[in-house]
Structures are given as C-alpha cells and as structure tokens.
N, C-alpha and C positions, 0 to 999 in steps of 0.2 A: 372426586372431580366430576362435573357436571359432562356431559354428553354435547355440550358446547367447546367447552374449551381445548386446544390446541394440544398434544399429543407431547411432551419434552419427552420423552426415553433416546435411548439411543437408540438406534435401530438394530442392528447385530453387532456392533466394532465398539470396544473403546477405545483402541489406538487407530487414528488414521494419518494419511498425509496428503495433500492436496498440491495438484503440478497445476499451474497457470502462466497463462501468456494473453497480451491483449494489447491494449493502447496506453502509451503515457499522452492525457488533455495537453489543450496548451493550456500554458497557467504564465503570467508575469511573471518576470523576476524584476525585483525592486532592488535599488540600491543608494544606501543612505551616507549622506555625510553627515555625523552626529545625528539629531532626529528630523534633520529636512531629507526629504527626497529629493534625492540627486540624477535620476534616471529611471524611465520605466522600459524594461524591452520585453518585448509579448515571444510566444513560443511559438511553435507549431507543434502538431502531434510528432510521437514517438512512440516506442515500445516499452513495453513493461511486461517484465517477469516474475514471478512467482514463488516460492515454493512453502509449504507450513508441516511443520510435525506437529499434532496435536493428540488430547487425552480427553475423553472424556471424564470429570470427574463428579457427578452426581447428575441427573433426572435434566439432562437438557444444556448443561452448561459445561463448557472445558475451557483447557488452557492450552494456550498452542506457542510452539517457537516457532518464529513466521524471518522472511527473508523475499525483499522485495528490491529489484532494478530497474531502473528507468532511464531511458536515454533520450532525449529533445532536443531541438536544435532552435536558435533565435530566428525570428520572423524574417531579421533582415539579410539581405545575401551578405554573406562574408562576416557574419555575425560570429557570437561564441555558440558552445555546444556544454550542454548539463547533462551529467549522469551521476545517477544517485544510487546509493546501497543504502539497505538499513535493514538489523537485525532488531526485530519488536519481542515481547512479551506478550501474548493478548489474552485476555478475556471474553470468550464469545458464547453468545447462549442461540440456542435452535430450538424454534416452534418447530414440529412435524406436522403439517395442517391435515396430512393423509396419511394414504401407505407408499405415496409417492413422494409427493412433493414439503418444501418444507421453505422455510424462511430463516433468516441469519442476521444477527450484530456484532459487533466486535468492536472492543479498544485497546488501541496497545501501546506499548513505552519500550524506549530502547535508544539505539543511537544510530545517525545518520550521517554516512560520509560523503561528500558532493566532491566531485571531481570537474572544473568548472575549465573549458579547452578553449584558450583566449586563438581564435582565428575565424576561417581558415585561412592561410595553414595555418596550425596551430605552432603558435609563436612563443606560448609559454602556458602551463598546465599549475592553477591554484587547487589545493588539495585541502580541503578543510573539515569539520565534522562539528554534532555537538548532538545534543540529546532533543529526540523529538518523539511524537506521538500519531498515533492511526486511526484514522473511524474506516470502519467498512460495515459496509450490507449487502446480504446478498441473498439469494436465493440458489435451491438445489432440486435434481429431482433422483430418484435411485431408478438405475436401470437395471440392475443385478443386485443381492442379497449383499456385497461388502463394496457396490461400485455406485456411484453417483457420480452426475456432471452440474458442475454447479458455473454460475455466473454471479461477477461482486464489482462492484464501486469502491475504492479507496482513495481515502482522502491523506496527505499526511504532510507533517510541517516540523520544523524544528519548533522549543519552544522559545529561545531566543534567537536572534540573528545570527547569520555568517558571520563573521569577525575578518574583516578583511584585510585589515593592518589601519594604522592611530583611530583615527575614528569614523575610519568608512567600513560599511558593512552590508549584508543584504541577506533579502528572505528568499527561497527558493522554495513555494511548497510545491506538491506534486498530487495530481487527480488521475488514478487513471479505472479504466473499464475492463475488468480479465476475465475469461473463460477458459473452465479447464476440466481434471479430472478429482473428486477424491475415493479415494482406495482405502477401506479398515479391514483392520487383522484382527 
C-alpha cells in the first residue's frame, strides 16, 4: 500500500453499535392512480432516529443491522403525518484518512413500514409496508480509543410503491441528516 492511500483497518473494535438522532428533510409524497399522478403534498422537517449493530469483517468493510425512524408532517395545516420504520441489512466500507478522522458508505435492503395518520385529528391510520433500500454517507472522527462521533445522510425508498387499495398507490421516500455516537468493544 502506497503512503498515499486511505488507511481501511479497523481501528481497535470489530464489533460496534452507533446511537443517532437528527432531522427527517421534507421530501413529497406522491400519490398515483394507476400511473398518473394524482396528488403531490410536500413535507416539512421532522425527526429521525437511529440505531446500527455492526462487524467489522475484513480491512475496512462491515456488515451492520441498522434500524431507522422518521416522523413528518404534511406542509399543509390539517394535513396527514408519516412515520416510518425500517429494519436494513447494510453494507459499508470506511476510509480512515488519519488517526482521527475517517469517511463512510453504505447500502442496505430490508423492509419498510409507513404508518400514514390521515388528519389532524387523526381520523383514520393506513398501515402499510414493503421492501426498500438505503444509501448513506457519512463521516466520523474518534475521540477515544473504542468512541467516535460521527455524522450521515440517509437516503431511503421502497423499491415499489405503497399499495393503497385497487389501483391507487404512493411513494413516500425519506432524507434525513443524523448525528450521534459509535462505541466498539
């Protein structure tokens, strides 16, 4: 390895777990009858949670069980309110640029349940789900020998629509911005 490039070891941990909290963006939600668009309603921010167990397993790369919450509400007053769950699989590889700091990607698959609160008040609650997918990046720095504070971008979407009954449906992806802690043992 040349004296240029990027550092992958782990640094002391191959098992870590990472706490995060931050913003869910606002993002549209669209809704289709059959394949015309039926309605666009925009979001406003909201919050988003966190949490990942991950492994190191080999020179820079691991596998993590990740678990992400989002809650938003629609632009307009008296609008509905979305909140999402989803349990990913991911894939993520870490440059260590130093003895500090470092860089992150990741992609993950898994399944997404949206809890969609037709109000307010809420008048009636659609519960739906289906399989969807994650990009995040992010960067970290260690502050301690097993503790890092890191900050990420995650993006995530089902890979097909909501099924909302005969042939109306709709896409609810999710952007949000988190900072937090990760801790290896």
């Amino acid at each position: 390895m040349s004296d240029d490039a990027p550092d992958t070891s782990a640094l002391d941990s191959q098992i870590y777990v990472q706490l995060l909290g931050g913003v869910a963006l606002p993002h549209d939600v669209t809704f289709y009858l059959g394949t015309d668009v039926d309605a666009v309603d925009p979001t406003v921010p909201g919050y988003a949670v966190a949490g990942t167990l991950g492994v190191v397993v080999y020179d820079g790369l691991s596998v993590e069980a990740d678990v992400l919450h989002t809650f938003r509400d629609e632009e307009a007053d008296g609008g509905d309110t979305y909140a999402t769950t989803s349990l990913m699989a991911n894939l993520k590889y870490t440059a260590h640029l130093n003895d500090m700091f470092s860089v992150y990607g990741a992609v993950g698959v898994g399944h997404i349940w949206l809890s969609n609160f037709d109000g307010p008040p809420v008048s009636e609650t659609f519960e739906l789900s289906g399989w969807g997918y994650q990009l995040i990046a992010g960067v970290g720095a260690q502050v301690t020998e097993n503790v890092s504070v890191v900050g990420e971008y995650r993006y995530q979407d089902t890979f097909n629509p909501y099924e909302i009954g005969g042939d109306a449906n709709m896409t609810v992806p999710t952007s949000s911005v988190l900072a937090g802690v990760k801790i290896g043992f």
